[in-house]
TORLUMLUM-982382 format. One record per residue (C-alpha): x, y, z; residue in one letter. Coordinates in pm, whole numbers, plus 50000, padded with zeros to 5 digits. Layout:
<sites>
site east: X, north: Y, up: Z, aa: a
...
</sites>
This chain:
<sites>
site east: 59774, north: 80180, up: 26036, aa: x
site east: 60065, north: 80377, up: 26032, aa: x
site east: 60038, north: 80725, up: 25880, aa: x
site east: 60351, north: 80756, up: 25762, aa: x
site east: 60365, north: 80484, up: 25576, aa: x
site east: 60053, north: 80519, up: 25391, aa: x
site east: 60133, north: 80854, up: 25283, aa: x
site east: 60464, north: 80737, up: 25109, aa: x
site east: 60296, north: 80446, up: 24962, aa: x
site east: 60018, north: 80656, up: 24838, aa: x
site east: 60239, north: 80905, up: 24701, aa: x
site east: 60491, north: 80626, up: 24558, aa: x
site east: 60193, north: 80467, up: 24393, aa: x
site east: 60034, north: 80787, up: 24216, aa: x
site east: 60412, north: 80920, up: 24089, aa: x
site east: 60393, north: 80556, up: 23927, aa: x
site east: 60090, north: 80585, up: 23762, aa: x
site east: 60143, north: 80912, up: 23651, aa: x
site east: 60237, north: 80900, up: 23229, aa: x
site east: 60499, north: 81175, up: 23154, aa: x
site east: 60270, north: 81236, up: 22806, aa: x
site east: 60057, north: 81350, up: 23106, aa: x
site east: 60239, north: 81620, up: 23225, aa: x
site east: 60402, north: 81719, up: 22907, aa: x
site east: 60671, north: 81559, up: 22938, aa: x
site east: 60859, north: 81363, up: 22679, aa: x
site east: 60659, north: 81030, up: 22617, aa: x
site east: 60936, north: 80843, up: 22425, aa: x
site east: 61270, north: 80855, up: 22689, aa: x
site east: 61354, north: 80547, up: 22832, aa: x
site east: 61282, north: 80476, up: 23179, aa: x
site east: 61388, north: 80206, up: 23433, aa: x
site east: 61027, north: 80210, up: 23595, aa: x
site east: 60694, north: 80368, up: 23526, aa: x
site east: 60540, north: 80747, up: 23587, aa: x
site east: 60746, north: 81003, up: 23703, aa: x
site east: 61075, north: 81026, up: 23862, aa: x
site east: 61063, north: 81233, up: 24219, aa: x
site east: 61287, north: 81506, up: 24042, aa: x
site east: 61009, north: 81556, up: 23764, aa: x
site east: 60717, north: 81611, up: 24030, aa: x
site east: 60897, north: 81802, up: 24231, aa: x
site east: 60992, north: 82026, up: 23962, aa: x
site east: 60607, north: 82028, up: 23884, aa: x
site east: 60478, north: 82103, up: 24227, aa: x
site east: 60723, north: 82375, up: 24243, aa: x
site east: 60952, north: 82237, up: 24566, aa: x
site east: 61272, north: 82061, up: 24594, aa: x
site east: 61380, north: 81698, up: 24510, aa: x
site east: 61464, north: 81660, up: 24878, aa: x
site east: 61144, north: 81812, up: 25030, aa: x
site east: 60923, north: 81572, up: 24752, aa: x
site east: 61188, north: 81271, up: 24864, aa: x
site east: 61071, north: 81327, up: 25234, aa: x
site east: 60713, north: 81382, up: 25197, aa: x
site east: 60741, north: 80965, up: 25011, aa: x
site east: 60904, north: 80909, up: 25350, aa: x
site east: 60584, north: 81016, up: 25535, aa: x
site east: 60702, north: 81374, up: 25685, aa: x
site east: 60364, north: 81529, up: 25579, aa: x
site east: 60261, north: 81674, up: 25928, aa: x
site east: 60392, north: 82037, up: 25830, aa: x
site east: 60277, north: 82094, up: 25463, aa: x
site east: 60148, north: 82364, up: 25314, aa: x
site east: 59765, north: 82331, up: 25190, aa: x
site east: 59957, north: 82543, up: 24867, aa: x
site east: 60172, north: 82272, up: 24838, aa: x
site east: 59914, north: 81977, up: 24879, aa: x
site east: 59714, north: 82171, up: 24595, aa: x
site east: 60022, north: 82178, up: 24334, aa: x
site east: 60128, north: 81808, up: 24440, aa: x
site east: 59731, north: 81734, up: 24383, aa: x
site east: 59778, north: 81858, up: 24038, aa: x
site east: 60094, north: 81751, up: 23932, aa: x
site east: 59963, north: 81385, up: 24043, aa: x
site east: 59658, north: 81422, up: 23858, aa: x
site east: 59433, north: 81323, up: 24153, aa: x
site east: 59113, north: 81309, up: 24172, aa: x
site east: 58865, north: 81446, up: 24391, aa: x
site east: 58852, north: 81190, up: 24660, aa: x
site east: 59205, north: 81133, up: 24595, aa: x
site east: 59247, north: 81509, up: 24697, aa: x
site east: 59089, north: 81443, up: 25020, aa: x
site east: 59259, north: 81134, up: 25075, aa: x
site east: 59602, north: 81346, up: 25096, aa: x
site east: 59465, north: 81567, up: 25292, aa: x
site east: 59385, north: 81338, up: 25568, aa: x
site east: 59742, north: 81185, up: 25577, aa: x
site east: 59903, north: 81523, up: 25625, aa: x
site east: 59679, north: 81608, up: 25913, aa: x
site east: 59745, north: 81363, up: 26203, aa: x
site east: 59612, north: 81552, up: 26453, aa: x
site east: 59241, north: 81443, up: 26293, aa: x
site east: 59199, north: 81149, up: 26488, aa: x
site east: 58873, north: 80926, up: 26579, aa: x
site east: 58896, north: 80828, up: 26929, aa: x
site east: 59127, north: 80491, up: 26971, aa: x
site east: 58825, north: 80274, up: 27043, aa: x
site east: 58501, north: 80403, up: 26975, aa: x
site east: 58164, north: 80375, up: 27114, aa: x
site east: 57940, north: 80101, up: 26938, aa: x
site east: 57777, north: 80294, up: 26623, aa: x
site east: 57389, north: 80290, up: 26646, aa: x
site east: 57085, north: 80417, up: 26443, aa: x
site east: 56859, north: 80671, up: 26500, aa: x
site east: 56528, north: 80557, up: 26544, aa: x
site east: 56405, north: 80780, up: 26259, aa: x
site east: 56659, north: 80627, up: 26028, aa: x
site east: 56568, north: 80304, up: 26148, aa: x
site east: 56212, north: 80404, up: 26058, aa: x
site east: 56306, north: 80524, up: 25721, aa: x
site east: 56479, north: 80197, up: 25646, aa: x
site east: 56199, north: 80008, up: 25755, aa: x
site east: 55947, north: 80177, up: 25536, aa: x
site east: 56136, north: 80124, up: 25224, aa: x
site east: 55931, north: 79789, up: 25215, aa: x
site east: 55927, north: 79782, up: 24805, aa: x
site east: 56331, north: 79894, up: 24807, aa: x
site east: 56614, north: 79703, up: 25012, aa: x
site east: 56751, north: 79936, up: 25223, aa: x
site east: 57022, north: 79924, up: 25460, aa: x
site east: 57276, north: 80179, up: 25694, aa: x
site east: 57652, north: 80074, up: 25691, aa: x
site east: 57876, north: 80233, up: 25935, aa: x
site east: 58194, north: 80372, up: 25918, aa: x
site east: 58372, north: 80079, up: 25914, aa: x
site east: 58107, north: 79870, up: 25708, aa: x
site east: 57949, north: 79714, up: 25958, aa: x
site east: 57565, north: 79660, up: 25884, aa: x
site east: 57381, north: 79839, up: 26155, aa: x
site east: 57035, north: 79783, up: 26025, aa: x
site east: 56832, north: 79646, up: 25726, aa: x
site east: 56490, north: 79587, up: 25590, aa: x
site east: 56384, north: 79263, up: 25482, aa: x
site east: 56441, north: 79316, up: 25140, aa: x
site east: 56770, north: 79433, up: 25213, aa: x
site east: 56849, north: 79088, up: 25398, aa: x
site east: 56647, north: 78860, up: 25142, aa: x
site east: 56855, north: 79033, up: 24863, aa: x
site east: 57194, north: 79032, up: 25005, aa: x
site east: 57254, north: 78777, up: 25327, aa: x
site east: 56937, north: 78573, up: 25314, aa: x
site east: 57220, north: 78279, up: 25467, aa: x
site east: 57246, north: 78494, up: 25774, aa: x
site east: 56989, north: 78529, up: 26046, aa: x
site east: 56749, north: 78807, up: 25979, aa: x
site east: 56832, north: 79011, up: 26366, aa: x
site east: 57224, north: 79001, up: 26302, aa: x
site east: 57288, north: 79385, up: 26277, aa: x
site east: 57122, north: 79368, up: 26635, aa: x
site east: 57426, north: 79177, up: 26747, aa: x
site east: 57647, north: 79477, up: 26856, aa: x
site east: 57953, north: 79297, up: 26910, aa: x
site east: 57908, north: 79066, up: 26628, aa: x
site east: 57750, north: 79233, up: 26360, aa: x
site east: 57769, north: 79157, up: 25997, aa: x
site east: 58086, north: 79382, up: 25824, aa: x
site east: 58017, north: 79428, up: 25467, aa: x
site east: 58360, north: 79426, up: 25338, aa: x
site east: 58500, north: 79130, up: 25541, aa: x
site east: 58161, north: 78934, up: 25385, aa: x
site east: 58230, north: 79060, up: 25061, aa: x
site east: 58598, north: 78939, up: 25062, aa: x
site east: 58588, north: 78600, up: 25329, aa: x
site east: 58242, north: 78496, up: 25226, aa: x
site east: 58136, north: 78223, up: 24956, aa: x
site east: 57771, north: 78315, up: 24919, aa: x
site east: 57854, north: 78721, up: 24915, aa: x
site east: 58110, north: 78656, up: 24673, aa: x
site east: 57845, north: 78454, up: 24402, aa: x
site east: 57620, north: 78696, up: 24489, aa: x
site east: 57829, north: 78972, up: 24264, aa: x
site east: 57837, north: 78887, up: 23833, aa: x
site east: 58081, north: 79169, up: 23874, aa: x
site east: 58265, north: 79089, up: 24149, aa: x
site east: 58639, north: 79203, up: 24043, aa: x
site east: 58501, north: 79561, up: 23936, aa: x
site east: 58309, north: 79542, up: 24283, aa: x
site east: 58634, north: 79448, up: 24491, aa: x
site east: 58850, north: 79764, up: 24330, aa: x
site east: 58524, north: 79967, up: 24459, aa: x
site east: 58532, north: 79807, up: 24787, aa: x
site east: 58902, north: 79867, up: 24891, aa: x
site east: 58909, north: 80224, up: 24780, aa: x
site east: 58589, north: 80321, up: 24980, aa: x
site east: 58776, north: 80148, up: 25275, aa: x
site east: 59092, north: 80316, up: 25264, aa: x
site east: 58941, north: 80658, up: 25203, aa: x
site east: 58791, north: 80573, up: 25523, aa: x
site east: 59043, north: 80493, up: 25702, aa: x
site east: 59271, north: 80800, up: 25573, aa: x
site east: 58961, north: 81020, up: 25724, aa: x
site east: 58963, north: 80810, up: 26067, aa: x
site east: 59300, north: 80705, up: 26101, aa: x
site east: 59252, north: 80627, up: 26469, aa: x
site east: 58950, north: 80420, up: 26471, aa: x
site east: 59088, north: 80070, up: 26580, aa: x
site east: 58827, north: 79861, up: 26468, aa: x
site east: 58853, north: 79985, up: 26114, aa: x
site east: 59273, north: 79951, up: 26119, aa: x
site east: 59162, north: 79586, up: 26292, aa: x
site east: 58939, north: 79504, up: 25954, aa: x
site east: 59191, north: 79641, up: 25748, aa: x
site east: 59488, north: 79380, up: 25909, aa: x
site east: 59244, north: 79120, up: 25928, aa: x
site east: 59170, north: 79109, up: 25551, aa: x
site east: 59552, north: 79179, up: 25478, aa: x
site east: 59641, north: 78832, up: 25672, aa: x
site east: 59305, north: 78595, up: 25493, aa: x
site east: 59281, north: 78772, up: 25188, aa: x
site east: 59493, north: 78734, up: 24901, aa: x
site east: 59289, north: 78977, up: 24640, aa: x
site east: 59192, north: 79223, up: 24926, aa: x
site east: 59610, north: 79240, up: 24971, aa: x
site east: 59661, north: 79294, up: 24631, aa: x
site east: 59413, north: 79556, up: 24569, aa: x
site east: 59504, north: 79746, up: 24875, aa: x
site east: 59883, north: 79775, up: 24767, aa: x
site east: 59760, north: 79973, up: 24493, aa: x
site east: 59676, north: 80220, up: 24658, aa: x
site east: 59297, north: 80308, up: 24550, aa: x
site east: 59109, north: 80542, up: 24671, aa: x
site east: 58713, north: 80628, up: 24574, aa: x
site east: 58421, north: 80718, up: 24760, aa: x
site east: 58112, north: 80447, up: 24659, aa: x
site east: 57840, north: 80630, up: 24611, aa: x
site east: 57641, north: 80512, up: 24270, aa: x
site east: 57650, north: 80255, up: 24069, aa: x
site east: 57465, north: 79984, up: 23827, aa: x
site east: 57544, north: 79639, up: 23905, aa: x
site east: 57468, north: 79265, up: 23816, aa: x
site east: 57367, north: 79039, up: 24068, aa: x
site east: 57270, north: 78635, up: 24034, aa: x
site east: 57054, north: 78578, up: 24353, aa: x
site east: 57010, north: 78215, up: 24445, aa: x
site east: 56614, north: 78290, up: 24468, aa: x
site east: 56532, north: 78541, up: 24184, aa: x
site east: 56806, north: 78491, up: 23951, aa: x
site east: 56984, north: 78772, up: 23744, aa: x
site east: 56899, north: 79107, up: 23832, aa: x
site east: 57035, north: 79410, up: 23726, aa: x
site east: 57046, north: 79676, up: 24016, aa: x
site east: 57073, north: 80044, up: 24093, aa: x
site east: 57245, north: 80141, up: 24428, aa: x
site east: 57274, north: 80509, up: 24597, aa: x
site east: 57493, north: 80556, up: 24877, aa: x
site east: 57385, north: 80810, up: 25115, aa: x
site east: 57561, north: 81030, up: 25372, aa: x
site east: 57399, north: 81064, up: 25687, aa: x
site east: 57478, north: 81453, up: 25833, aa: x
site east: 57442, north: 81387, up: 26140, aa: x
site east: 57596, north: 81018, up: 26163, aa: x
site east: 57962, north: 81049, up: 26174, aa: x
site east: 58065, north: 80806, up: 25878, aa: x
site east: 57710, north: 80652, up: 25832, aa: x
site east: 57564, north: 80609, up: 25505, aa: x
site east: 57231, north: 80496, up: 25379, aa: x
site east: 57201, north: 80264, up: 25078, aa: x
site east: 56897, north: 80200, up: 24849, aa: x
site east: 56843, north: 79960, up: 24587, aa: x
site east: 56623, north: 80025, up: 24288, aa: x
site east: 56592, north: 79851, up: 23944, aa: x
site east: 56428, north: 79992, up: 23642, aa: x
site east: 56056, north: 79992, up: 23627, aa: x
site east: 55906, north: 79743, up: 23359, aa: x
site east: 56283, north: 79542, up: 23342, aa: x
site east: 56295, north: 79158, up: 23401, aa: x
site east: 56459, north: 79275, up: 23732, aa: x
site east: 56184, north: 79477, up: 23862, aa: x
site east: 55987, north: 79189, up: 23836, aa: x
site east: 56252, north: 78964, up: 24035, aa: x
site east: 56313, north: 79224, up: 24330, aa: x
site east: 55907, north: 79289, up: 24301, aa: x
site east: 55925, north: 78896, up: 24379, aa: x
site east: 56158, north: 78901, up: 24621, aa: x
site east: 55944, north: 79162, up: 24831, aa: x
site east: 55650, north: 78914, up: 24793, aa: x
site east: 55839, north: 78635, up: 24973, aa: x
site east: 55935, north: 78833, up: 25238, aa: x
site east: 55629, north: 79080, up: 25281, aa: x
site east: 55417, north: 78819, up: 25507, aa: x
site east: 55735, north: 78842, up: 25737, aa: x
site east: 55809, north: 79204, up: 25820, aa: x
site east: 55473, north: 79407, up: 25683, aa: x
site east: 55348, north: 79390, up: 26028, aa: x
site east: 55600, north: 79517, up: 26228, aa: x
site east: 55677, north: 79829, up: 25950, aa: x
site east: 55319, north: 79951, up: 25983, aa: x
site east: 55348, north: 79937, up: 26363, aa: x
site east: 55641, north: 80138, up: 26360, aa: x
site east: 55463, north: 80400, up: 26132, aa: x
site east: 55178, north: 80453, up: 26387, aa: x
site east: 55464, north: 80486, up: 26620, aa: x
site east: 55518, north: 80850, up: 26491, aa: x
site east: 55831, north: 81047, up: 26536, aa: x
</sites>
């Protein structure tokens, strides 16, 4: 993906959003389009209309962190949003062009493993599904075969399932809210490792076969996942309602760990307690030998 342009569209799309009322500016003027005009944000960040004008044309290499901070606020971004910025006015911060195939450490394969009552699973950087428990599969791809993350050149990509798969799709009640989530996770990602190739490759693919993944990602969002509560209707267990926390992995460049839970007691304890049932005769063995295994 080209750096350039991302910046000005990213820029372009938070000036729009932007409400003068905001900013304290006056509300009730007529305006041809929405948000701000360039003049107004440079005047807010404090440079001139030409040096805003060519930061929208993607000349970002050379700007000040001062600057980036007073743009930041004038813009009204938010955290991740903040971060996002920063990553498309440093070019130099570059993944390698094609990385190595991601793997998991054996003691986070362990973890995962042992998480028997909680699906569990480790996305990479790029969404791919590099390991899961049982639960994990039975919850979310039961259609797929069980050893698929072991595929390393074929491995299950969350996102492109989410967006290009039927079953993935009916698996969400909330599957709009979910999408919004999805793209802006991605392109944060991407703005932090704009020269992984397999990521930009995900990115075009979905543009080309996916009409709401194209829509969503000209807006511009951008939001780290890392909580939420969500509805689910599983073809097995029915409606459950679901906890997930998305974890970062230190020492895992761009890995995360993600755990389900539902609230003790609720109808969907019960179903996910179920769930576990049907699948415990199929992995218990193989989790307990991996605990004598030790570290």
């Amino acid at each position: 993906m080209d750096q350039r342009s991302e910046l000005g569209g990213f820029l372009r799309s938070r000036r729009a959003r932007t409400r003068p009322e905001d900013v304290g500016l006056p509300a009730y003027e007529r305006r041809r389009v929405p948000g701000l005009r360039r003049e107004e944000v440079a005047r807010l960040t404090g440079i001139s209309v030409g040096y805003y004008t060519r930061l929208e044309q993607g000349h970002g290499a050379n700007v000040s962190d001062s600057v980036l901070d007073s743009l930041a606020g004038a813009l009204r971004l938010a955290p991740d949003e903040r971060t996002h910025l920063r990553s498309l006015t440093r070019p130099g911060r570059k993944s390698p062009i094609r990385a190595a195939p991601e793997h998991v450490r054996d003691s986070v394969r362990l973890l995962v493993d042992s998480l028997g009552h909680l699906p569990a699973l480790v996305l990479g950087r790029s969404g791919d599904v590099l390991t899961w428990n049982r639960l994990a599969h039975a919850l979310l791809a039961g259609h797929l075969p069980r050893e698929a993350p072991e595929r390393v050149d074929n491995r299950p990509n969350w996102t492109r399932l989410f967006f290009l798969d039927p079953r993935t799709r009916e698996l969400f009640s909330d599957w709009p809210e979910k999408a919004k989530d999805t793209v802006a996770d991605v392109r944060l990602a991407l703005g932090a490792h704009p020269g992984d190739s397999s990521l930009a490759e995900l990115v075009g693919e979905l543009l080309g076969r996916s009409t709401e993944f194209r829509t969503l990602w000209s807006e511009h969002p951008v939001r780290r996942c890392t909580s939420h509560n969500r509805e689910y209707h599983h073809p097995v267990v029915g409606d459950l309602t679901l906890s997930d926390e998305l974890l970062t992995l230190p020492d895992d460049d761009g890995q995360r760990l993600v755990v389900f839970s539902a609230d003790p007691r609720s109808p969907s304890a019960a179903a996910l307690a179920l769930l576990a049932e049907n699948t415990q005769g199929q992995g218990g063995q193989q989790a307990v030998a991996l605990l004598a295994g030790g570290c």
